[in-house]
Structure formats: C-alpha cells, structure tokens
BALOBA-1460 file (C-alpha; in Angstrom, 3 decimals):
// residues 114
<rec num="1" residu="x" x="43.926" y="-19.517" z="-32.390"/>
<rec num="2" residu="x" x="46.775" y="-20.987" z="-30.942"/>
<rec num="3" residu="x" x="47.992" y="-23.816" z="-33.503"/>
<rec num="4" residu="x" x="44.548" y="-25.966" z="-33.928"/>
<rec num="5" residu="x" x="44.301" y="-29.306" z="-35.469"/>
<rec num="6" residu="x" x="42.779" y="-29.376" z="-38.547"/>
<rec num="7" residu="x" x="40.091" y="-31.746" z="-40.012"/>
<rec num="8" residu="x" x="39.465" y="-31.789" z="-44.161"/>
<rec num="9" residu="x" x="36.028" y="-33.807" z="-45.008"/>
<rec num="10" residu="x" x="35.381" y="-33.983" z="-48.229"/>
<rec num="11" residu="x" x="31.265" y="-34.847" z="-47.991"/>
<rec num="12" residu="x" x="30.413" y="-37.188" z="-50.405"/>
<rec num="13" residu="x" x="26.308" y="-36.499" z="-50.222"/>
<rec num="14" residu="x" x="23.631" y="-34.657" z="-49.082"/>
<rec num="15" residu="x" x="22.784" y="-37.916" z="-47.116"/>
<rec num="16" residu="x" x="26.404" y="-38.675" z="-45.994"/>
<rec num="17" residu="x" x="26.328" y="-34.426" z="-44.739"/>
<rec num="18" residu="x" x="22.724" y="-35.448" z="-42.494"/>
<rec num="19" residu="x" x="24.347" y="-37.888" z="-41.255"/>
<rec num="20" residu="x" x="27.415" y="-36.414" z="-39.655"/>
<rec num="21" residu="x" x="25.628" y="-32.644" z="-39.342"/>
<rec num="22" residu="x" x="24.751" y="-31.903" z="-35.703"/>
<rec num="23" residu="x" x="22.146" y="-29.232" z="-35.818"/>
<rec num="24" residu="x" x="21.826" y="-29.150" z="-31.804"/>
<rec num="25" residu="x" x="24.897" y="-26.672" z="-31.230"/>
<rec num="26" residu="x" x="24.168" y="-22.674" z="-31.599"/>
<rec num="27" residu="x" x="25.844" y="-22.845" z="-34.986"/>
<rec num="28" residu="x" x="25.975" y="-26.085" z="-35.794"/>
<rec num="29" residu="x" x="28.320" y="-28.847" z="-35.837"/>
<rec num="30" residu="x" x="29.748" y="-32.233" z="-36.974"/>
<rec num="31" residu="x" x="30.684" y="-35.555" z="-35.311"/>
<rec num="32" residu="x" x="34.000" y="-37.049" z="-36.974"/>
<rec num="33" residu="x" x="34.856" y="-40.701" z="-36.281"/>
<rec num="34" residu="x" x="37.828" y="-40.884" z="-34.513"/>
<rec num="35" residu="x" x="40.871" y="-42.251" z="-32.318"/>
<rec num="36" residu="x" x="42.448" y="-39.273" z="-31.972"/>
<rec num="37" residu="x" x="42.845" y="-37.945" z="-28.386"/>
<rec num="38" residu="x" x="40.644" y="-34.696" z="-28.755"/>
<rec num="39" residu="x" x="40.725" y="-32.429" z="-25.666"/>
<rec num="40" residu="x" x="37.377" y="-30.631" z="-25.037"/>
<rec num="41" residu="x" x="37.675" y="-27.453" z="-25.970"/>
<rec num="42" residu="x" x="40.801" y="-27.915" z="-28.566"/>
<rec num="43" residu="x" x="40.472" y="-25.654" z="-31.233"/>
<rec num="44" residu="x" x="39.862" y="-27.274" z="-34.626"/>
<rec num="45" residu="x" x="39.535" y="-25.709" z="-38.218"/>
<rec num="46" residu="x" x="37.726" y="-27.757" z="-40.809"/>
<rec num="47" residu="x" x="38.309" y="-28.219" z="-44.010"/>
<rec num="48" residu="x" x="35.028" y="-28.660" z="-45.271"/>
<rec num="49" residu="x" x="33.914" y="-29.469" z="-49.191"/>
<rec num="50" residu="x" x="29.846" y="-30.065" z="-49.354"/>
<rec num="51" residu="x" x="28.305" y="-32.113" z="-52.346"/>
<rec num="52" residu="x" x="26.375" y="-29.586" z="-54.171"/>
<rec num="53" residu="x" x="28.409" y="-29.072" z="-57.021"/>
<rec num="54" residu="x" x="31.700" y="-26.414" z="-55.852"/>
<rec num="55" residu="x" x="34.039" y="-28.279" z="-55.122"/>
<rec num="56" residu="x" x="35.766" y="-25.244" z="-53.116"/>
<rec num="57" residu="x" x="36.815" y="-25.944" z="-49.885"/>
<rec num="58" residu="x" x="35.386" y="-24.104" z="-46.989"/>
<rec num="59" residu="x" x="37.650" y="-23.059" z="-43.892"/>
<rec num="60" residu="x" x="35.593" y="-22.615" z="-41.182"/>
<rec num="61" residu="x" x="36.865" y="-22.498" z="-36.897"/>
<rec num="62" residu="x" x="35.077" y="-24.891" z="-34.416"/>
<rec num="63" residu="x" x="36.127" y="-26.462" z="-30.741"/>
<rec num="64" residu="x" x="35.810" y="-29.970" z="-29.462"/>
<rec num="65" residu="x" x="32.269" y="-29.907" z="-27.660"/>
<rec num="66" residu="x" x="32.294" y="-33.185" z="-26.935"/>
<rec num="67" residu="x" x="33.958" y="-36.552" z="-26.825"/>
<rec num="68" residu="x" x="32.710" y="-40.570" z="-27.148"/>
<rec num="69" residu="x" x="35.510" y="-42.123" z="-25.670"/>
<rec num="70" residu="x" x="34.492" y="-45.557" z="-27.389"/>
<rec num="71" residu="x" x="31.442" y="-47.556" z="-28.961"/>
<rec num="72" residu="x" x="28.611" y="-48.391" z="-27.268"/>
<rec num="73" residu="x" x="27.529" y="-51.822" z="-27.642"/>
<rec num="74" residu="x" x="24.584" y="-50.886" z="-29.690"/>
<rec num="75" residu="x" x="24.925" y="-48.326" z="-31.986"/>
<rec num="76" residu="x" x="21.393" y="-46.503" z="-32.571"/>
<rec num="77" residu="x" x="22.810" y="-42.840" z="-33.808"/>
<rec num="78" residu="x" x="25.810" y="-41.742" z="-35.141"/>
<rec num="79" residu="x" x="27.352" y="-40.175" z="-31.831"/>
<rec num="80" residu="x" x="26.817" y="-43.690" z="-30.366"/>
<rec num="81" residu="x" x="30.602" y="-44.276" z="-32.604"/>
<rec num="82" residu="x" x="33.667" y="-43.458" z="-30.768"/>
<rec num="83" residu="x" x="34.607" y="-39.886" z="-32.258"/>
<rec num="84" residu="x" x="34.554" y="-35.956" z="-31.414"/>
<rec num="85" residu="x" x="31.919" y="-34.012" z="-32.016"/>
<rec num="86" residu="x" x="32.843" y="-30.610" z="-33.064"/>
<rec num="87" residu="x" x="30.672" y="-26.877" z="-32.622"/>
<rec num="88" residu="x" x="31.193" y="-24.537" z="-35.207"/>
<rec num="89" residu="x" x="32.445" y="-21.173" z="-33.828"/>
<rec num="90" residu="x" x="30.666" y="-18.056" z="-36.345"/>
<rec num="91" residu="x" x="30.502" y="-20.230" z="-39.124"/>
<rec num="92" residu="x" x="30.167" y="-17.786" z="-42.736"/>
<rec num="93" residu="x" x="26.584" y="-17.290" z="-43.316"/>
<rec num="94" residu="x" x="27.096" y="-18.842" z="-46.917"/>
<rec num="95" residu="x" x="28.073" y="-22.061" z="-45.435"/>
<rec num="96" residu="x" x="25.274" y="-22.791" z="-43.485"/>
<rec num="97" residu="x" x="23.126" y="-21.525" z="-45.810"/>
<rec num="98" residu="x" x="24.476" y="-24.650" z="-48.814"/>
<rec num="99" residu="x" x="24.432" y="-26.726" z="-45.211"/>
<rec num="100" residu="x" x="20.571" y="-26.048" z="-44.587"/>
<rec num="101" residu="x" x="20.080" y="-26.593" z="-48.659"/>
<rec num="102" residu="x" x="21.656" y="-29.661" z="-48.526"/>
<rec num="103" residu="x" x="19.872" y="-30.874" z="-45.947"/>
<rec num="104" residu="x" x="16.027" y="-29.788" z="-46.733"/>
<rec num="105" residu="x" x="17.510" y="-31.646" z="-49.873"/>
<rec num="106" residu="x" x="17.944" y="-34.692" z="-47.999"/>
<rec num="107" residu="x" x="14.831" y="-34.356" z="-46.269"/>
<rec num="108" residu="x" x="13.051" y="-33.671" z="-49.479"/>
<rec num="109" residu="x" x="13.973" y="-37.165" z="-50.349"/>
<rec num="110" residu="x" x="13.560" y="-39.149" z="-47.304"/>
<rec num="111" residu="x" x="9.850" y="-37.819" z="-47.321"/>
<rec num="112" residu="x" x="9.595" y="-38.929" z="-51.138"/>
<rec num="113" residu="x" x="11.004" y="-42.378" z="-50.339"/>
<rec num="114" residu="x" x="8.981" y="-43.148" z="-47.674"/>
C-alpha cells in the first residue's frame, strides 16, 4: 500500500456494528460518516475493535468503493448520510467470523423484540 488513510472505530454494539456493516461487497464492508474528501479507490486500513468482549484491535486493508457526496433530504438507510463506504480487501477469516456472530446476535434480538 502506498501510505493509506487510516480509520479506528471502536464499535460500541452488536446493533451499532448492523448498522454500519455492509454485507453487499465480496468481503464485506462499512459505511463511515464523513467530510473527508475520500477518492474512490484510496486505500484505507481500519482500525477496527467489535463489541463482543476483546477489546483487541483488528487491522484489516479496505478501498473506498463508494462515496455520498452529501445527505439526501430524507434519510431512509444509513448510506442515505454523507460518508464513504469502504470494501474490505481479504479481510482475516477470524474477523468476519466475530462480524457474522455479532450480527446473527443482533438479528437474534430484533426477531425476539418484535
């Protein structure tokens, strides 16, 4: 990589990971809230600590897949914000396998609540 920006999100819940997760790219993703003028295609690495209990934060390597320049006037999903949305690039297999816990975990309660 040829100096990336970096990102460090430290996920507060399972709930707060669903929200941001985006489970549409080949090995998943995240959408960040931003200002910052992303380029598609910049290189990021994330900083990532996940709300299951280790508190060890994961370095993982992702690029700038897309861009929401601003808000739309109504917001109906979270990419609707003015941010980046970032793909993971060969995420470790342990990661997405405390992501995909996480989030049956969230799921899991959603279907409870309901």
């Amino acid at each position: 990589m040829s100096n990336p920006k970096k990102i460090t999100v430290n996920f507060k819940s399972a709930a707060q990971l669903a929200e941001y997760y985006l489970p549409f790219f080949k090995d998943g993703g995240f959408f960040f809230t931003t200002d910052y003028a992303f380029k598609l295609h910049d290189e990021i690495v994330l900083k990532l600590t996940l709300p299951d209990g280790d508190q060890t934060p994961i370095e993982v390597n992702g690029t700038i897949a897309f861009i929401n320049p601003r808000a739309k006037e109504e917001i109906l999903q979270i990419c609707d914000i003015q941010g980046s949305g970032v793909a993971l690039t060969t995420p470790p297999s342990y990661l997405m396998t405390r992501i995909n816990a996480l989030l049956r975990m969230h799921n899991a309660t959603q279907t409870t609540a309901s």
